[in-house]
C-alpha positions as CSV (number, residue, x, y, z in Angstrom):
1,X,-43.2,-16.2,28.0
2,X,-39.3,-15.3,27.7
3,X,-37.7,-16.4,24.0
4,X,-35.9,-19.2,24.6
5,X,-31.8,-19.3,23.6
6,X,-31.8,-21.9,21.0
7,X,-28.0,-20.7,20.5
8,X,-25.3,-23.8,20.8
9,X,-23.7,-22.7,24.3
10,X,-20.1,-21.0,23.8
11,X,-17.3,-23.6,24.7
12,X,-14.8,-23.0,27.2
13,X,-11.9,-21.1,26.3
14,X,-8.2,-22.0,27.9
15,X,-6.0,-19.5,26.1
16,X,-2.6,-20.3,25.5
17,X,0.2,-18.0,24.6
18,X,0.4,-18.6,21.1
19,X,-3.6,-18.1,21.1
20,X,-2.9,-14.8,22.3
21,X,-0.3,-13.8,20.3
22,X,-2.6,-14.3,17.4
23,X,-5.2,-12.5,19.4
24,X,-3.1,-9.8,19.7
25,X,-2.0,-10.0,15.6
26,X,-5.2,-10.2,14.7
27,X,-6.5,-6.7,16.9
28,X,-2.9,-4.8,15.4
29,X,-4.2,-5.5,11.6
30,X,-4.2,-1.9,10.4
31,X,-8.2,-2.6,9.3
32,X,-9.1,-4.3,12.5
33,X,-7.1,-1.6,14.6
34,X,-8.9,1.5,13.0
35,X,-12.1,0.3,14.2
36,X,-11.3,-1.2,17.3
37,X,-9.0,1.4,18.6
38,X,-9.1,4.3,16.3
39,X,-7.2,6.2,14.4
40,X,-3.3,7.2,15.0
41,X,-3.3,10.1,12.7
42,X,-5.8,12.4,11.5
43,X,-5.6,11.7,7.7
44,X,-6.3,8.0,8.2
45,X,-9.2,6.8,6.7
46,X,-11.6,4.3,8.7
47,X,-13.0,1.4,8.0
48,X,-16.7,1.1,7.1
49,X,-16.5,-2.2,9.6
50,X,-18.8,-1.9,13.0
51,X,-16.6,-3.1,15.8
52,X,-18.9,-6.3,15.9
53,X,-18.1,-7.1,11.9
54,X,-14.5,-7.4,13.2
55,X,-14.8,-9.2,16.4
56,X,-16.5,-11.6,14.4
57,X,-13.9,-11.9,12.0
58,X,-11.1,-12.0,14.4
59,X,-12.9,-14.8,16.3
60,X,-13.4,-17.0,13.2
61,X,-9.5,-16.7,12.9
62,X,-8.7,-17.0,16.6
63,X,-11.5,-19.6,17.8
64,X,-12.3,-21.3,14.6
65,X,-14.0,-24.2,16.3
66,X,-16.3,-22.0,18.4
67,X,-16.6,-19.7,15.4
68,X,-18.0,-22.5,13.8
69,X,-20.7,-23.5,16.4
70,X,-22.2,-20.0,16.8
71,X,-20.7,-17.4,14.4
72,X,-23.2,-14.8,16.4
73,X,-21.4,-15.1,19.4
């Protein structure tokens, strides 16, 4: 028998522009940005952060309300 998804279902988004212009802040954080996009120059160090650990964060900044129904999602 399948596992059932006992996970709240994720809410409906409509993005405004401010939403993603924090998006966008949040993803250009020098931490966030050196996981998620990689490295500019060679000598930059990266982050010990797996790209989930930061999605994660940047959705509990961006969607907070969603964040707080499911964090996993």
């Amino acid at each position: 028998m399948p596992k059932k998804d006992t996970a709240p279902a994720i809410l409906d988004v409509h993005w405004s522009e401010d939403m993603t212009w924090n998006l966008l802040s949040e993803v250009e954080k020098d931490d966030n940005r050196l996981v998620l996009l990689g490295k500019w120059e060679k000598k930059e160090n990266t982050s010990r952060d797996s790209k989930i650990t930061v999605f994660q964060q940047i959705g509990a900044v961006v969607l907070p309300e969603s964040y707080k129904l499911n964090p996993m999602a």
